[in-house]
NUGU-183417 format. One record per residue (C-alpha): x, y negated, z negated; residue number from 1; chain. Coordinates in steps of 0.02 Angstrom, whole numbers, m for minus. Example, Ala and Ser with C-alpha at 12.3 -4.5 7.8 and 13.67 -1.06 7.14 Angstrom:
REC; 615; 225; m390; 1; A
REC; 684; 53; m357; 2; A
//
This chain:
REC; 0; 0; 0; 1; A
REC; 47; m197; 33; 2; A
REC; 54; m312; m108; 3; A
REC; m87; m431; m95; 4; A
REC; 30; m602; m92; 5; A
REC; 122; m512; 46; 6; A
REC; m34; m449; 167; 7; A
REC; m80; m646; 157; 8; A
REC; 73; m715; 220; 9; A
REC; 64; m573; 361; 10; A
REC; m115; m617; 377; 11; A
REC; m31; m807; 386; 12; A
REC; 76; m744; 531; 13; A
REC; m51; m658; 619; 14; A
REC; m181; m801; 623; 15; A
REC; m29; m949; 641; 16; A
REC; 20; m1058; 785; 17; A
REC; 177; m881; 815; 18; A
REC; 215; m814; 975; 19; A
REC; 131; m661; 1046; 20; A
REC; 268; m568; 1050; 21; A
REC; 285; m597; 862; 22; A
REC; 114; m553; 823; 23; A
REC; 123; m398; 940; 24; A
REC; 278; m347; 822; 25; A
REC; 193; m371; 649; 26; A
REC; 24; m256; 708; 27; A
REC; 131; m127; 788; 28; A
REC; 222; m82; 603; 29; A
REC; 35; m147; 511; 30; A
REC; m20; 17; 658; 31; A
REC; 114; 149; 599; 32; A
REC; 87; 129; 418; 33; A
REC; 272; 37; 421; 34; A
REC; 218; m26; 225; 35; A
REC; 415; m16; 160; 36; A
REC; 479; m133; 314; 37; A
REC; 329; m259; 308; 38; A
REC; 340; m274; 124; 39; A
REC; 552; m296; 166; 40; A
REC; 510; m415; 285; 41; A
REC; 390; m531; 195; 42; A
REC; 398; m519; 34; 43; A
REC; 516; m690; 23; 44; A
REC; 570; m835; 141; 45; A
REC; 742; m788; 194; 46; A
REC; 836; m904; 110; 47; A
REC; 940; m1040; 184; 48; A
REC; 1086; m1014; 47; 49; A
REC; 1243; m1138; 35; 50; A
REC; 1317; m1057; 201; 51; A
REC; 1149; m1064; 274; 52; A
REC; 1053; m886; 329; 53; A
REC; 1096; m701; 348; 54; A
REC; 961; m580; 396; 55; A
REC; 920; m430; 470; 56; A
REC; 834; m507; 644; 57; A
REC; 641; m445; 656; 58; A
REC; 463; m538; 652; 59; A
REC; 432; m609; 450; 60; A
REC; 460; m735; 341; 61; A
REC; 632; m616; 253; 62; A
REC; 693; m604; 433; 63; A
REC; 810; m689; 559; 64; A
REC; 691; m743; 715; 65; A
REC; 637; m923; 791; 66; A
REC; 557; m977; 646; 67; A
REC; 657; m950; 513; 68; A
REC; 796; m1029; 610; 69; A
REC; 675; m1162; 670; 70; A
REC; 629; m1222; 495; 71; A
REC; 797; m1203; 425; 72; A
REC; 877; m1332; 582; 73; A
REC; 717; m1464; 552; 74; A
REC; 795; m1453; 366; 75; A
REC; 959; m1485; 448; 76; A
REC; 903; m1627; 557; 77; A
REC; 810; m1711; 419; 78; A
REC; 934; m1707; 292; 79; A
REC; 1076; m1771; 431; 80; A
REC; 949; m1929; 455; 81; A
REC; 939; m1961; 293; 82; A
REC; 1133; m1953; 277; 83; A
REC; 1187; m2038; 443; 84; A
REC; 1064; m2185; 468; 85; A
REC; 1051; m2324; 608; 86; A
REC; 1199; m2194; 711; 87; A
REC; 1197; m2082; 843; 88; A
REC; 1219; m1916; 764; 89; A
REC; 1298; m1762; 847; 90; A
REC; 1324; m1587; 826; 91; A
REC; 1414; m1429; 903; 92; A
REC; 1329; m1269; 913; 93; A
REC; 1442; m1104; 955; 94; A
REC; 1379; m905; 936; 95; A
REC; 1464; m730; 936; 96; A
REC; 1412; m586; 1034; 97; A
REC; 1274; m507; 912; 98; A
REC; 1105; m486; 990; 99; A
REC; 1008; m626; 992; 100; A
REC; 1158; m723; 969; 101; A
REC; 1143; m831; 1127; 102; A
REC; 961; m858; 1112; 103; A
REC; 957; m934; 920; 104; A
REC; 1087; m1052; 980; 105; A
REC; 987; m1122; 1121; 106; A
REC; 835; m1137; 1000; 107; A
REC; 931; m1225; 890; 108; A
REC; 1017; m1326; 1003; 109; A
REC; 819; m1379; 1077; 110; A
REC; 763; m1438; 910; 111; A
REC; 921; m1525; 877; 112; A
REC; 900; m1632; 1035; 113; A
REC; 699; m1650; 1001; 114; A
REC; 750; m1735; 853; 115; A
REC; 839; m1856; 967; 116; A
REC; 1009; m1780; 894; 117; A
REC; 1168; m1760; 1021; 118; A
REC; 1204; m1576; 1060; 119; A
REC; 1365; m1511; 1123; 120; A
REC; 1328; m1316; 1159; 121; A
REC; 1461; m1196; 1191; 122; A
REC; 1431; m1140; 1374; 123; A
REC; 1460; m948; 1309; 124; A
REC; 1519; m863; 1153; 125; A
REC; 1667; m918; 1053; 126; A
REC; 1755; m880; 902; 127; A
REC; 1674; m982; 727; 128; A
REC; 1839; m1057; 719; 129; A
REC; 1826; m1158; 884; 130; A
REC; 1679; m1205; 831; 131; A
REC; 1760; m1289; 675; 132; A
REC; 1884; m1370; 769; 133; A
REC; 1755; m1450; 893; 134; A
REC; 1646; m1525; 763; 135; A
REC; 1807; m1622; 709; 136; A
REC; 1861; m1633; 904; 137; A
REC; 1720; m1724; 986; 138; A
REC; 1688; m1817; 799; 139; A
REC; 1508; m1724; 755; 140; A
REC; 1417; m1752; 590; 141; A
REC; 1387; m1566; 590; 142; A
REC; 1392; m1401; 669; 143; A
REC; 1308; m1240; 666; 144; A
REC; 1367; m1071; 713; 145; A
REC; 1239; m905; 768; 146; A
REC; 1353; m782; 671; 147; A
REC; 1331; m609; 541; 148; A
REC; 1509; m596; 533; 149; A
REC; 1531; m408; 515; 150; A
REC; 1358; m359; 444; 151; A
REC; 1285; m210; 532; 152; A
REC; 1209; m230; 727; 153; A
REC; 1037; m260; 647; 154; A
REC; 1094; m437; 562; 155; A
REC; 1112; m606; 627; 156; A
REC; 1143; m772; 546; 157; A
REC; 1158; m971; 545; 158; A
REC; 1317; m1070; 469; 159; A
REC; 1283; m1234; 425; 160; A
REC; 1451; m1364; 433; 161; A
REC; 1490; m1534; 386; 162; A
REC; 1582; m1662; 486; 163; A
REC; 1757; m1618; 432; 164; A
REC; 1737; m1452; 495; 165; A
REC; 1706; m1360; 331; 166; A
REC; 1557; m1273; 277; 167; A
REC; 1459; m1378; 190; 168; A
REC; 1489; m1401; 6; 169; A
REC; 1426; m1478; m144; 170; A
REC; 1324; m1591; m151; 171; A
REC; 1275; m1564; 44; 172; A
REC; 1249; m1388; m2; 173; A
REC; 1098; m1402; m121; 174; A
REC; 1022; m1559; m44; 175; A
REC; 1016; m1485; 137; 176; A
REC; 919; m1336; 34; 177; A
REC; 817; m1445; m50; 178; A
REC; 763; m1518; 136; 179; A
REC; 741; m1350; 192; 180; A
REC; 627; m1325; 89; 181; A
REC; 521; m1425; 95; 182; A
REC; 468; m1368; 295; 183; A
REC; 330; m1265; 233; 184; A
REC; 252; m1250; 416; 185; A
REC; 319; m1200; 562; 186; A
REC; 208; m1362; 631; 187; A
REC; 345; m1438; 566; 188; A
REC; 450; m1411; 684; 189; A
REC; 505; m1484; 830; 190; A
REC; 528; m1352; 953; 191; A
REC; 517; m1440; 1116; 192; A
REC; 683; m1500; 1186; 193; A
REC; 748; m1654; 1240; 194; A
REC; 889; m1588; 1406; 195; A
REC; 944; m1748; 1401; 196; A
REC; 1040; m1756; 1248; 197; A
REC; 1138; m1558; 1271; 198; A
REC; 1286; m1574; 1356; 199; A
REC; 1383; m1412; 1380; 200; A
REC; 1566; m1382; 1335; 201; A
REC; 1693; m1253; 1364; 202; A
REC; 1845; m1231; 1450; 203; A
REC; 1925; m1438; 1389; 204; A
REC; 1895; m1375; 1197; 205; A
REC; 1974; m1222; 1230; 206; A
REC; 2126; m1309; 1296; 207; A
REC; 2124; m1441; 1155; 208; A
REC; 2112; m1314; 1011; 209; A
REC; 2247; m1197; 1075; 210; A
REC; 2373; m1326; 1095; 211; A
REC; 2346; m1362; 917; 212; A
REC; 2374; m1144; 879; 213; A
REC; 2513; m1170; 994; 214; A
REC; 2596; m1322; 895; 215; A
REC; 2587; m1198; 744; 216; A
REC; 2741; m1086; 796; 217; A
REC; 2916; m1110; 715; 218; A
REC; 3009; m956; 780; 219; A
REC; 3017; m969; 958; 220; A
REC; 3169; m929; 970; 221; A
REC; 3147; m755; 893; 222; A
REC; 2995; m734; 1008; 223; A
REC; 3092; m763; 1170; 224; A
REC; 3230; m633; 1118; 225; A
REC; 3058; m510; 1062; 226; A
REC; 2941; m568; 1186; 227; A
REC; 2913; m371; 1235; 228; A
REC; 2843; m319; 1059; 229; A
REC; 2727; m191; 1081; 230; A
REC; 2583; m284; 1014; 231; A
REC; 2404; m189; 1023; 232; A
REC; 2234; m282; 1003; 233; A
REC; 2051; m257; 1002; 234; A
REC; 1908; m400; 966; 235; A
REC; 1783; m234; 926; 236; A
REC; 1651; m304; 1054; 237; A
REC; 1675; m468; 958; 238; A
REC; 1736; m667; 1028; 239; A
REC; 1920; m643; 999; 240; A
REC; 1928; m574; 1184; 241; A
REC; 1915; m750; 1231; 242; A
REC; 2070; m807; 1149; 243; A
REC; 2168; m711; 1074; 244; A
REC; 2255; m613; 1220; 245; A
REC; 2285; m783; 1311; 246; A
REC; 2363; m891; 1141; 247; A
REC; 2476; m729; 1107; 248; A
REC; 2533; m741; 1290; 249; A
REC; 2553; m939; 1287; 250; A
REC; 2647; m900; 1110; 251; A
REC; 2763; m804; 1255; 252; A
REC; 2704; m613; 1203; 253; A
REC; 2729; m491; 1360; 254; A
REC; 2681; m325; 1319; 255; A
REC; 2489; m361; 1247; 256; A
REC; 2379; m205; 1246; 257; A
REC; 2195; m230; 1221; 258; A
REC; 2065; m85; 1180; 259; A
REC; 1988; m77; 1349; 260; A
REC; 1838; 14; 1251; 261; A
REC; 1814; m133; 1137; 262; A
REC; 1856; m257; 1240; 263; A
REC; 1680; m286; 1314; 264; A
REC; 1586; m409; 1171; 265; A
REC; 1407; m329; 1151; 266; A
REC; 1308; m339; 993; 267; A
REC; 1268; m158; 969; 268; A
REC; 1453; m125; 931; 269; A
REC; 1447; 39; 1034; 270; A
REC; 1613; 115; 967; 271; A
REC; 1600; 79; 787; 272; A
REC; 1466; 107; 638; 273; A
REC; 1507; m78; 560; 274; A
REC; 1622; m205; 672; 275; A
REC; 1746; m240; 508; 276; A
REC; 1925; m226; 519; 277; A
REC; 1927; m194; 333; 278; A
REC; 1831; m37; 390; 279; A
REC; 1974; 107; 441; 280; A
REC; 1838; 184; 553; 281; A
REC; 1850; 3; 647; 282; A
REC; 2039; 17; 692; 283; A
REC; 2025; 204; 758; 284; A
REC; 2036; 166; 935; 285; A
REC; 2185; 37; 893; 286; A
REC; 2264; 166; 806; 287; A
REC; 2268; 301; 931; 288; A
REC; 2331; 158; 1084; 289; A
REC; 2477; 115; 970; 290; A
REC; 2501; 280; 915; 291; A
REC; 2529; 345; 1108; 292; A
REC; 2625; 188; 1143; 293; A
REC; 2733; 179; 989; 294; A
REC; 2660; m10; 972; 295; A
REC; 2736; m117; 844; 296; A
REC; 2592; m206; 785; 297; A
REC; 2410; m181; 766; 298; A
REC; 2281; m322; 755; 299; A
REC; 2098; m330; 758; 300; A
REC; 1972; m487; 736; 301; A
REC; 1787; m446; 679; 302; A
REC; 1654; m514; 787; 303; A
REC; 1655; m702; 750; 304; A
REC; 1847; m704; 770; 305; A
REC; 1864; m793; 608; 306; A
REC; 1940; m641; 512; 307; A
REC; 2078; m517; 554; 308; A
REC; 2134; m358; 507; 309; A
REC; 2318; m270; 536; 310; A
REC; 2425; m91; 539; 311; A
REC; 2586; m79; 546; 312; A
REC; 2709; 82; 529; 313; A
REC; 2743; 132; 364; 314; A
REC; 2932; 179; 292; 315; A
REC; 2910; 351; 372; 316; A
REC; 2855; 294; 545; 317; A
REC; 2652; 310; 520; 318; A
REC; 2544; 176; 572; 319; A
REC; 2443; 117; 414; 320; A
REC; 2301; m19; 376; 321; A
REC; 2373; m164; 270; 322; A
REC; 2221; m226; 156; 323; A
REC; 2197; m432; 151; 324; A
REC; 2302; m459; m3; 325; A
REC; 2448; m377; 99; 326; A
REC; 2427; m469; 273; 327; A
REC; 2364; m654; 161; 328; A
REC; 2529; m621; 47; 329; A
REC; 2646; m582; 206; 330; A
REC; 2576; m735; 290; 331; A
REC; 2612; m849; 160; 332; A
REC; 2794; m765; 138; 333; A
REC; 2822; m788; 302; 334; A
REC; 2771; m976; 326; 335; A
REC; 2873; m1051; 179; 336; A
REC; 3019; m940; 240; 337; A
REC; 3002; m1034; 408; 338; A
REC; 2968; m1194; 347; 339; A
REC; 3111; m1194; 216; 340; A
REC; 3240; m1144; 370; 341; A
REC; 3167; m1267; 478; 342; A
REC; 3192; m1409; 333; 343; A
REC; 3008; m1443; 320; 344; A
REC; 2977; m1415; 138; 345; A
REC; 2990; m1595; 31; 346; A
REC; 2906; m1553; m115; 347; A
REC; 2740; m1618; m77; 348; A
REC; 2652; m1463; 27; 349; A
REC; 2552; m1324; m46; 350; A
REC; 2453; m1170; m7; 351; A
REC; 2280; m1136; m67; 352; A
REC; 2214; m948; m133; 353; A
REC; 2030; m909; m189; 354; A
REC; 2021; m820; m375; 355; A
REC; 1997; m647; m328; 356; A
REC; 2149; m649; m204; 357; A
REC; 2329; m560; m261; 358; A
REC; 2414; m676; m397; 359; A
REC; 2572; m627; m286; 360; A
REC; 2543; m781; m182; 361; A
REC; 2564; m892; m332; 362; A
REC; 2735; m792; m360; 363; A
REC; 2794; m830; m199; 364; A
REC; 2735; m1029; m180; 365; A
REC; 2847; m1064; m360; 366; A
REC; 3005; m974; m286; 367; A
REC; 2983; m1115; m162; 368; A
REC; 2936; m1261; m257; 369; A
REC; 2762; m1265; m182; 370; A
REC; 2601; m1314; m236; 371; A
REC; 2479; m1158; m250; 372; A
REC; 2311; m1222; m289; 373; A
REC; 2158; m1108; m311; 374; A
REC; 1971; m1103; m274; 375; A
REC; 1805; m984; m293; 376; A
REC; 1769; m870; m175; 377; A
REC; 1721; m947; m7; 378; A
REC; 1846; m1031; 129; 379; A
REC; 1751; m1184; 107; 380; A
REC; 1831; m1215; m47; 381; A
REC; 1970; m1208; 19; 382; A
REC; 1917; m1331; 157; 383; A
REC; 1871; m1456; 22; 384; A
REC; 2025; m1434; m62; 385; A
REC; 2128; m1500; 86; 386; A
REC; 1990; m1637; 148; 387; A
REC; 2038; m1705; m35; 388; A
REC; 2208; m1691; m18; 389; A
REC; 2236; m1750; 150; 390; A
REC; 2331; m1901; 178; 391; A
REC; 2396; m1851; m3; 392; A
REC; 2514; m1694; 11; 393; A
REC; 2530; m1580; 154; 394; A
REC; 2418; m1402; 185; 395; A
REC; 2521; m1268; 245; 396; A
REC; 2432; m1089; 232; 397; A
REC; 2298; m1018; 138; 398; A
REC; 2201; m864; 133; 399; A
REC; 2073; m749; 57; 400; A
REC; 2074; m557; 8; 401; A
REC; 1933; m526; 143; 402; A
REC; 2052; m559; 272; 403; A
REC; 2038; m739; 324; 404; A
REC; 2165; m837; 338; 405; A
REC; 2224; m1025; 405; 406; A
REC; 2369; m1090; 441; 407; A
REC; 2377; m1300; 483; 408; A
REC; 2231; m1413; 446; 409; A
REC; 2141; m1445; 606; 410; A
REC; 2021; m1304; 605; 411; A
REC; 1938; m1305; 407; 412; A
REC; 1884; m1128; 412; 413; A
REC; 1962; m961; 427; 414; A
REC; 2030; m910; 584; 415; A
REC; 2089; m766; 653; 416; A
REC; 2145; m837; 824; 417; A
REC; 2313; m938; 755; 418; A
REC; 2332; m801; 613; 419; A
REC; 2355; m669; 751; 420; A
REC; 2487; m789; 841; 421; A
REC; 2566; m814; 671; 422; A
REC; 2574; m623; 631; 423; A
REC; 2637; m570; 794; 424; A
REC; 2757; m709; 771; 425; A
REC; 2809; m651; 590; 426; A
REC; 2833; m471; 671; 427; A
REC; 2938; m550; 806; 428; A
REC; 3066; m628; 681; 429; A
REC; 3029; m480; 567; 430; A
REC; 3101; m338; 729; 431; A
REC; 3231; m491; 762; 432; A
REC; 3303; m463; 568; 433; A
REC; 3318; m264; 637; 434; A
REC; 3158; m233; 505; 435; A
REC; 2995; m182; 532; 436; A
REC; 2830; m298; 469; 437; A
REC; 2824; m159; 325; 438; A
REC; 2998; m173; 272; 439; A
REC; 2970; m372; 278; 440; A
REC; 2841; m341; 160; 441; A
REC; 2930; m199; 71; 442; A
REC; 3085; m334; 22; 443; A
REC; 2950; m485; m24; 444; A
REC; 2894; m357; m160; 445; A
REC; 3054; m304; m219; 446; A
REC; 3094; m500; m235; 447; A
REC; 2924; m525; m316; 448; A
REC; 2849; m382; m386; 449; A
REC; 2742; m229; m300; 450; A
REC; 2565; m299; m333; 451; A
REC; 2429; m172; m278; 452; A
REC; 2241; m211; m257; 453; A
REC; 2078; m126; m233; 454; A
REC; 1904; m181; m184; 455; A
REC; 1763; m70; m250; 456; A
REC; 1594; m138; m172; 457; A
REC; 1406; m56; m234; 458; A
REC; 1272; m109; m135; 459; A
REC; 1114; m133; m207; 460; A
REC; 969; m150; m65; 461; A
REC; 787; m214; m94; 462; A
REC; 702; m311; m202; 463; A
REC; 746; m217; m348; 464; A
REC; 933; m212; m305; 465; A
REC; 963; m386; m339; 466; A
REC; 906; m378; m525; 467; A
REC; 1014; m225; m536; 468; A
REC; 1155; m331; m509; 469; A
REC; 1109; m462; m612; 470; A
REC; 1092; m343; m757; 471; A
REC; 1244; m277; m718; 472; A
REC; 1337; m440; m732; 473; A
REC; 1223; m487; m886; 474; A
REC; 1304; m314; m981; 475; A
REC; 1484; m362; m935; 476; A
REC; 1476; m512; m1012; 477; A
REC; 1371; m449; m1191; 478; A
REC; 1508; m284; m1183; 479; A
REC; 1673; m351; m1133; 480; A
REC; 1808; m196; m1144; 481; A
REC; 1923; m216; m1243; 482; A
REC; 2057; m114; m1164; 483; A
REC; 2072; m70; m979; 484; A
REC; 2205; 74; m904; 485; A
REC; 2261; 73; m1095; 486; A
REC; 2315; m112; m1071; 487; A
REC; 2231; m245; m1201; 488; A
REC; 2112; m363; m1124; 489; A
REC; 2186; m522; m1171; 490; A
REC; 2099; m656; m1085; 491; A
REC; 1929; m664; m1019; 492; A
REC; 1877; m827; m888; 493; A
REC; 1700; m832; m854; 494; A
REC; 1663; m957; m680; 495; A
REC; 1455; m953; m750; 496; A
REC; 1502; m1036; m885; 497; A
REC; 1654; m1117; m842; 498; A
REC; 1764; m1054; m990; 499; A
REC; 1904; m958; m1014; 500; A
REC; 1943; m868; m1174; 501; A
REC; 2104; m803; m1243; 502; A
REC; 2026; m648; m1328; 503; A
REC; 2185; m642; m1467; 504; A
REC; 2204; m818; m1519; 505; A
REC; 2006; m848; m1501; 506; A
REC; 2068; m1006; m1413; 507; A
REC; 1925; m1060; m1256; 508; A
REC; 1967; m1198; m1116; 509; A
REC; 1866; m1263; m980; 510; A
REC; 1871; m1203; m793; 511; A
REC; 1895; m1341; m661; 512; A
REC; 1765; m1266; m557; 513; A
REC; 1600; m1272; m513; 514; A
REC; 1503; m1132; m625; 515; A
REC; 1494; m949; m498; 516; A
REC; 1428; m805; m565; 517; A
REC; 1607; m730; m584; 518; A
REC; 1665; m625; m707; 519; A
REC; 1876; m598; m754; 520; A
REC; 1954; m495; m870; 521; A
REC; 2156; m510; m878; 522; A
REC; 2262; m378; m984; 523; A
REC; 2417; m373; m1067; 524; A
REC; 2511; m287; m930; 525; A
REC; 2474; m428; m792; 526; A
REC; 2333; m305; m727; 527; A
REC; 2167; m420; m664; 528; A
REC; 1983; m366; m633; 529; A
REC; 1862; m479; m558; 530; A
REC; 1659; m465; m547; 531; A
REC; 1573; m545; m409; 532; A
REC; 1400; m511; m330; 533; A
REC; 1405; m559; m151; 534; A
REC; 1345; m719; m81; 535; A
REC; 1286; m644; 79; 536; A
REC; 1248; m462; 57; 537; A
REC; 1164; m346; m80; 538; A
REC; 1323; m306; m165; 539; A
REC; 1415; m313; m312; 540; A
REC; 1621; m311; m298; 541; A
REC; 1731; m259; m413; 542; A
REC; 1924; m326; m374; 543; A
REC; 2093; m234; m456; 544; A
REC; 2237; m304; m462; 545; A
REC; 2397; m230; m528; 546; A
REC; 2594; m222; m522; 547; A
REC; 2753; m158; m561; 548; A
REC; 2931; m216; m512; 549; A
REC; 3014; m126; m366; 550; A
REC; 3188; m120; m406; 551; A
REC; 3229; m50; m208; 552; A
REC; 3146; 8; m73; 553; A
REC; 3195; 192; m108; 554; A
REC; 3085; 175; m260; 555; A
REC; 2928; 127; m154; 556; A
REC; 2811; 266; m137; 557; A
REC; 2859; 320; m311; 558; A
REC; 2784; 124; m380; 559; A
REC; 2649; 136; m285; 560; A
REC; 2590; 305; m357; 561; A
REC; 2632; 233; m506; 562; A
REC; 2483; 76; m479; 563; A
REC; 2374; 203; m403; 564; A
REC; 2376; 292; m554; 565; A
REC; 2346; 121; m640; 566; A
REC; 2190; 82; m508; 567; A
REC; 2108; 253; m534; 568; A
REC; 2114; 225; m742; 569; A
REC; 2040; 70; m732; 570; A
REC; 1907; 106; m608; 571; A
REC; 1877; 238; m725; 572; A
REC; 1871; 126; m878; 573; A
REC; 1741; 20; m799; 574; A
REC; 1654; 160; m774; 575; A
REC; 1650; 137; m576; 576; A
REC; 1720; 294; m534; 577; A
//
């Protein structure tokens, strides 16, 4: 049976100013008894969160289609009027390759320009960071991506920037909400286009924004003696194909091998079950192609081409995954390496980390007298961390455990497109040192310490998962352990509240943050857990961090059993596992 309150707002649909099609949708599942995926689909408005909407596409009010995007942009558009009076505002819309993908951007696009709103429209899919570097290219108020990220085929969603290129932030964040909610009617919306004020961009933004990737490089001198690394790529059906084969060949790579059976971008994501490079079963294909041609390097970018994921051969010649703590830490390793031997470094640059990311990064930044600020989870903290500081001290790399990372400040999101021309760079001048990109990484930890980390992730679906998750969270914080991997739990920072306690001295301080529903407990041994439901998916993540010295390579695999032991006691302590 269907709750009352949700048969009327299906009754709303069905007797509303929607499309047939729509309608024709809703009475085909009312017609197969399809009670569980009706109730799914209306049982809330999908909410237009601080990054805007994520949804499984579909007919309903819980469910990415033209109206839920059409209310959510006449938010947009009102709130930008409000903000930006007595100007001519503009935007810049860009999509991926998901279904629907194309046709949400052109919807948008209509109801930006029927609200008498400039338009500049992407003339076919490109990567979300393009589309951050256009808003600040052609000087636009905002911007608005048709993206899911990695999500599953049957998801689609709407990113919502600012004019600096960032995802907007506080207090942009909750007012654009608070204008988005109060569209109550799809008669609210104005649906029918103005052509006169879309113009159509491409190929001049492409050229704009690569130059800028291209400016980027340091080591191109150990490129043109390694131009022939065996470098293999695949975009898994996503918007990297666009530019990532032709910025690693301007970058002056010759020997670029792309998945032919990924190369193709199509939103059903044909080869893999989700299109995540943090997923192994995503880099299978990659694998194999550098396994038969003994590549050096592996890279892949999820479908939005703002995220990247890498393998490289291991100390016994076997191509492995490196996780986002790895690839973020070797990244940042490698840039103040480069920018301390070109004489760049005066004391006044920094690098930016979100809380859940490896503490190794901080290591690294204070061997070099740099800045390492950090941030919640969410690259657009770390956007609003360098639109504060610019002008003031000078961004050099940050980077996030999820495998987004950013390198210069003219794009203000992640962005897998210069990353993967950094990495194959840092791969060049690692084979030009006679190492491998594991051995690189291999003597960072030995200088540092071997920090290992490990992402558990429970997923929670439905309406009742999301109080699951809450209670979850709610225990944690009433039964703190007090031990973890026998290591005392010394200090406990909670980002709700915006305290931190030291749990010996009883001593609390404030967080310089605004409050997150984060949960971190740090023990005696350096070892660090975080808590963090997701932002944009039913989940709740659980991050472990821990390290050892490494006193020489020979000692590697020995450490890291070592912290794997460590890992498996304290998932086991937190009774994950």
């Amino acid at each position: 049976m269907i709750d009352n309150a949700i048969r009327t707002k299906i009754d709303s649909w069905l007797s509303g100013n929607y499309d047939a099609a729509t309608k024709a949708e809703i009475n085909d599942l009312l017609n197969r008894n399809e009670h569980d995926t009706l109730s799914d689909a209306f049982y809330k408005d999908l909410e237009f969160g601080t990054g805007g909407l994520r949804g499984i596409m579909g007919a309903g009010s819980n469910r990415m289609n033209r109206y839920t995007l059409g209310m959510a942009t006449q938010g947009l558009c009102n709130y930008l009027k409000q903000n930006f009076p007595d100007q001519q505002i503009k935007v810049a819309i860009a999509h991926d390759s998901r279904n629907n993908s194309d046709k949400f951007a052109r919807i948008i696009a209509d109801i930006f320009s029927a609200n008498d709103i400039k338009v500049y429209l992407f003339d076919a899919l490109r990567p979300t960071p393009e589309l951050s570097f256009a808003i600040r290219h052609l000087r636009c108020q905002s911007g608005v991506v048709i993206t899911a990220s990695h999500n599953p085929k049957e998801y689609n969603g709407y990113k919502a920037y600012w004019n600096d290129g960032a995802q907007v932030t506080a207090p942009h964040d909750k007012n654009i909400i608070t204008e988005v909610n109060k569209i109550t009617s799809i008669d609210d919306v104005k649906f029918e286009p103005k052509p006169e004020n879309i113009e159509m961009i491409g190929a001049e933004v492409d050229e704009a924004y690569m130059k800028e990737v291209l400016d980027l490089s340091i080591s191109q001198e150990a490129i043109k003696r390694q131009h022939d690394l065996k470098i293999v790529f695949t975009p898994i059906h996503g918007t990297g194909i666009t530019l990532v084969p032709e910025i690693l060949k301007r970058f002056g790579f010759t020997n670029v091998h792309v998945v032919e059976e990924q190369s193709e971008p199509n939103g059903n994501f044909p080869t893999v079950v989700y299109p995540n490079p943090e997923e192994k079963d995503a880099m299978t294909l990659a694998m194999k192609k550098a396994e038969e041609l003994d590549a050096d390097l592996v890279m892949a970018t999820d479908p939005d081409a703002d995220r990247v994921g890498i393998a490289v051969k291991n100390l016994k010649g076997e191509f492995v995954l490196l996780n986002g703590n790895q690839t973020g830490a070797l990244f940042v390793n490698y840039l103040l390496q480069a920018w301390q031997k070109a004489g760049k470094l005066t004391g006044k640059e920094y690098v930016v980390k979100t809380i859940v990311t490896t503490d190794l990064i901080k290591k690294i930044a204070d061997s070099y007298n740099v800045t390492m600020y950090e941030t919640l989870t969410g690259f657009k903290y770390i956007a609003e961390i360098i639109r504060n500081l610019e002008g003031k001290e000078t961004y050099i790399a940050g980077g996030e455990e999820s495998y987004g990372y950013l390198a210069g400040d003219f794009v203000r999101d992640k962005d897998a497109i210069s990353a993967c021309a950094l990495i194959a760079e840092m791969a060049a001048v690692a084979k030009d040192n006679g190492q491998s990109l594991f051995e690189m990484m291999v003597e960072m930890y030995t200088r540092y310490g071997f920090y290992k980390e490990d992402l558990v992730s429970i997923t929670k679906k439905g309406m009742r998962g999301a109080e699951e998750i809450q209670q979850m969270m709610a225990d944690m914080r009433s039964n703190p352990p007090q031990t973890i991997a026998g290591s005392k739990v010394v200090e406990i920072s909670d980002y709700k509240s915006g305290t931190r306690k030291n749990t010996v001295t009883g001593e609390e301080s404030k967080l310089d943050m605004e409050s997150s529903n984060v949960l971190q407990y740090m023990t005696e041994d350096g070892s660090k857990i975080s808590a963090r439901p997701s932002g944009t998916e039913p989940k709740i993540k659980f991050y472990v961090s821990v390290n050892e010295p490494l006193t020489s390579k020979e000692d590697f695999d020995a450490t890291a059993q070592q912290l794997n032991q460590k890992i498996e006691q304290t998932l086991k302590d937190l009774k994950l596992k």
